[in-house]
N, C-alpha and C positions, 0 to 999 in steps of 0.2 A: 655421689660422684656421677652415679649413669641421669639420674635427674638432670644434675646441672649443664652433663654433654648434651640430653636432649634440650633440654631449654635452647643452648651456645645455636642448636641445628638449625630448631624453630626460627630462632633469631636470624640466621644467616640467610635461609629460604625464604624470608621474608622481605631481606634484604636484595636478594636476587630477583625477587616477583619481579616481572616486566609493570612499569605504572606508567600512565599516558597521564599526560603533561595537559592532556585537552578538557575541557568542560563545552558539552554536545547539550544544545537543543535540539531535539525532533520534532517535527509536527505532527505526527504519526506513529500507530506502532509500530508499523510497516517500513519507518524511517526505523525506528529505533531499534527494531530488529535487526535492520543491517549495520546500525552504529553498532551493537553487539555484538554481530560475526567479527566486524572486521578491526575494533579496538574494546575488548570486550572487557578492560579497566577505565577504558574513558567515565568521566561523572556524565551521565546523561540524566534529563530531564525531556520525557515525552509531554505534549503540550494536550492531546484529546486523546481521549480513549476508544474502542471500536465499537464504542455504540452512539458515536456523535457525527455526524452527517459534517465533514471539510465543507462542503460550500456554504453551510451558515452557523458556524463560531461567531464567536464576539469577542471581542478584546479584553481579556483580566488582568486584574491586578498581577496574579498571581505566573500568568504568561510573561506579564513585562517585568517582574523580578528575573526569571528565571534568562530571559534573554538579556538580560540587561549586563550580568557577566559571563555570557556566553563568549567561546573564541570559535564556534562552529555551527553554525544553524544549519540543520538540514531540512528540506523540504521536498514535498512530491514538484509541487508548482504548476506548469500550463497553466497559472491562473485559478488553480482553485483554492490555493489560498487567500486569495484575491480578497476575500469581502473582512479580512481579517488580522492577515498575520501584518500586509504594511503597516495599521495603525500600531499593533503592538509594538513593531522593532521599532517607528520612528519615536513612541512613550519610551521604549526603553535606553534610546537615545547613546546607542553602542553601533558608532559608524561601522566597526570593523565585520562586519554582519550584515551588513544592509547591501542589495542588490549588487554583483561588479567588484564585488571585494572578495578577500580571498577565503573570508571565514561564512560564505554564503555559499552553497550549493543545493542545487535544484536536480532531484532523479533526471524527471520529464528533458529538462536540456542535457543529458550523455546518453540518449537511446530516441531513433528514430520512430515517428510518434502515428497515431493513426488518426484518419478524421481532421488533418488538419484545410487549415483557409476555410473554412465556415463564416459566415460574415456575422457580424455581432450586431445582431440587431433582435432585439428583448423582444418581439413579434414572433417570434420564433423558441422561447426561453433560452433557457438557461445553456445556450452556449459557447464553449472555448473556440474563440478562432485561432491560439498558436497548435490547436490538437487536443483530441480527448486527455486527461491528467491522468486516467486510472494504470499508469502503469505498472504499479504495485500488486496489481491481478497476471502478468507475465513474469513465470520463476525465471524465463532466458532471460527478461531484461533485466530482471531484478539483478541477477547476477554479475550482466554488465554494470550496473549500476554501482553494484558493490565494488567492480574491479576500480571504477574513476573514483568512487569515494576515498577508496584507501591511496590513491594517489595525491590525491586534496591534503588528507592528514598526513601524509606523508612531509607535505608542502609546511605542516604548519608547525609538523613534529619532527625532524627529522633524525632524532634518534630512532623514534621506532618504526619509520617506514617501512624498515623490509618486513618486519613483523607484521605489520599493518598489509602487505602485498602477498603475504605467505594468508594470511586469515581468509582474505578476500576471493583467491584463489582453491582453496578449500574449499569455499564457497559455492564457487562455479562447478569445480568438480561435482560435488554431493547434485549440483543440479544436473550438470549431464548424466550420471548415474538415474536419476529416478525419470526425467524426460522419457524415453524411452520406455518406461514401463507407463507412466501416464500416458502415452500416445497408443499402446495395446488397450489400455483400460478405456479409452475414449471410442477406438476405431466402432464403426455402427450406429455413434447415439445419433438420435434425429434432431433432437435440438432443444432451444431454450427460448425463455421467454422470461426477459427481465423486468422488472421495475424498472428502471434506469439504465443509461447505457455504460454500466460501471465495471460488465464484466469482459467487456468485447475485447478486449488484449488476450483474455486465457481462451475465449473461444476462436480468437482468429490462429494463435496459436496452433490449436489441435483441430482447424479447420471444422468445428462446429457449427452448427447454423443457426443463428440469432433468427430464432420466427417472429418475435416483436418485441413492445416493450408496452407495460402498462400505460406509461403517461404518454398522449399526445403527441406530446413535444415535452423537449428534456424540463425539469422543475416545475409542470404544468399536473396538477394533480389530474386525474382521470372522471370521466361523468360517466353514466350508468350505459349512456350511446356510445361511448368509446370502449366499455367491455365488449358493447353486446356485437359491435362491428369487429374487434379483434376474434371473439368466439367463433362468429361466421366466418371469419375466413381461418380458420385453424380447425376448423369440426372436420372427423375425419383423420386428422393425424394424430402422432402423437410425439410427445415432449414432454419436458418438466418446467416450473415456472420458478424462478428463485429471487428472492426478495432479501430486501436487509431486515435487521430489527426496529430502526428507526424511521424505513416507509411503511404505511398502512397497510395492514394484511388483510384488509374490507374485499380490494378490488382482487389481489392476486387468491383470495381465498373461495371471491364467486366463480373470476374463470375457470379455477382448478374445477370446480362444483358441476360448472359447463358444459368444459368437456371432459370430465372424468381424468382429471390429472392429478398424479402429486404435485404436491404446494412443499418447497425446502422455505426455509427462514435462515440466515446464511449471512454472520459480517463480513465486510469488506476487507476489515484486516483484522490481524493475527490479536493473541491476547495481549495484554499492555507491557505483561514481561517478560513477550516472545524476543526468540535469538533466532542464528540461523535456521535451526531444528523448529521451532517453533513454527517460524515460518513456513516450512516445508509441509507440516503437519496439517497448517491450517491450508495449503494445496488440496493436500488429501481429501479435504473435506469437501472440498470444492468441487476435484475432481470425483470422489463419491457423488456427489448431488445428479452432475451432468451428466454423467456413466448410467444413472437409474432410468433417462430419458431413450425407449427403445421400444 
């Protein structure tokens, strides 16, 4: 009898679980982190992992299945999915998804962006003129980001919105809470020196000072005169240089050598089957790297 009353409870608890109605593509983990906080029974399928560079994907099979019955694409966007994700959605040939519609949302469009009006001219590489994309490096905006998201599913579910508006705000809190201790933990560093300009949302942030970037110009790989003129004008101070997994550690590991600096190695986003928490973590890490700059 006590068996079959727990089974009956099982049964009924299971029947109570909140279940979302959604099926979520991310292009990111960063995306997918947040589709986690803020509907964290939604079916999601994340489209790259954090050791794949967003500006050059290629269209898969295996992308245009997963979009193909998607009723929710989310994307960072400004154009850095650009060389990739339009061909997938229009193979996968799922109007309600594609740009303007209601099952398409873009971070980069609900939070005001940096770096924008750059004119797009390839002389120049690799850059965005709606604004830098990497907004998934600022936990504030991430946050907003998460608050418009859960309004969208909201829009698409609207059984579980407030549910979906209670996660999202959870959300925001946990970020106000640890803000503040990142902003102690930063106050003093001297600064950074990227590979790319991928981190400049978490440094403008905490008002840290970008001392340069490896490449040139943005997607313009570096020559041995472009270390050795970045060295000279940085000899003398001091910083940290942090790089992804997926740029060459050749260049960021001479100038460390240069002028006597640590070298981090440091993804852009979180692990593939990060959540809010997850997210926050890989901050930590972040904030660790740029904290050691002093």
């Amino acid at each position: 009898m006590k068996r079959w009353l727990m089974m009956v409870a099982a049964a009924l608890a299971l029947l109570a679980a909140p279940v979302s109605a959604l099926d979520v593509v991310a292009t990111s983990p960063s995306m997918g982190a947040l589709v986690r906080t803020v509907a964290p029974n939604a079916g999601l399928t994340v489209l790259a992992g954090p050791d794949r560079d967003l500006h050059t994907l290629q269209a898969k099979p295996s992308m245009i299945r997963a979009l193909r019955g998607a009723d929710l694409l989310v994307a960072i966007g400004a154009e850095l999915e650009v060389g990739w994700l339009p061909a997938a959605s229009a193979s996968a040939a799922n109007p309600s998804i594609f740009p303007g519609r209601e099952g398409y949302f873009e971070a980069a469009a609900q939070v005001p962006l940096l770096e924008v009006g750059g004119a797009a001219d390839r002389a120049r590489g690799d850059v965005h003129p709606a604004g830098n994309p990497h907004v998934d490096l600022d936990p504030v905006r991430m946050a907003q980001v998460a608050e418009a998201l859960a309004q969208r599913m909201g829009q698409l579910d609207a059984g579980a919105a407030a549910a979906y508006r209670a996660n999202a705000r959870r959300f925001a809190n946990a970020v106000d809470q640890r803000v503040p201790e990142w902003q102690t933990q930063l106050a003093g560093a001297t600064g950074v020196v990227l590979y790319h300009r991928d981190a400049i949302y978490l440094l403008d942030r905490f008002d840290v000072p970008l001392l340069g970037t490896i490449e040139p110009v943005p997607g313009v790989p570096p020559s041995g005169r472009d270390i050795r003129r970045l060295a000279g004008n940085l000899r003398g101070r001091t910083g940290v240089i942090i790089h992804t997994p997926y740029q060459s550690a050749k260049a960021p590991q001479k100038l460390g050598r240069d002028l006597g600096w640590r070298v981090v190695t440091l993804p852009l986003e979180p692990p593939l089957g990060a959540d809010g928490d997850g997210y926050l973590r890989h901050m930590d890490r972040w904030v660790d790297a740029i904290a050691s700059a002093r």
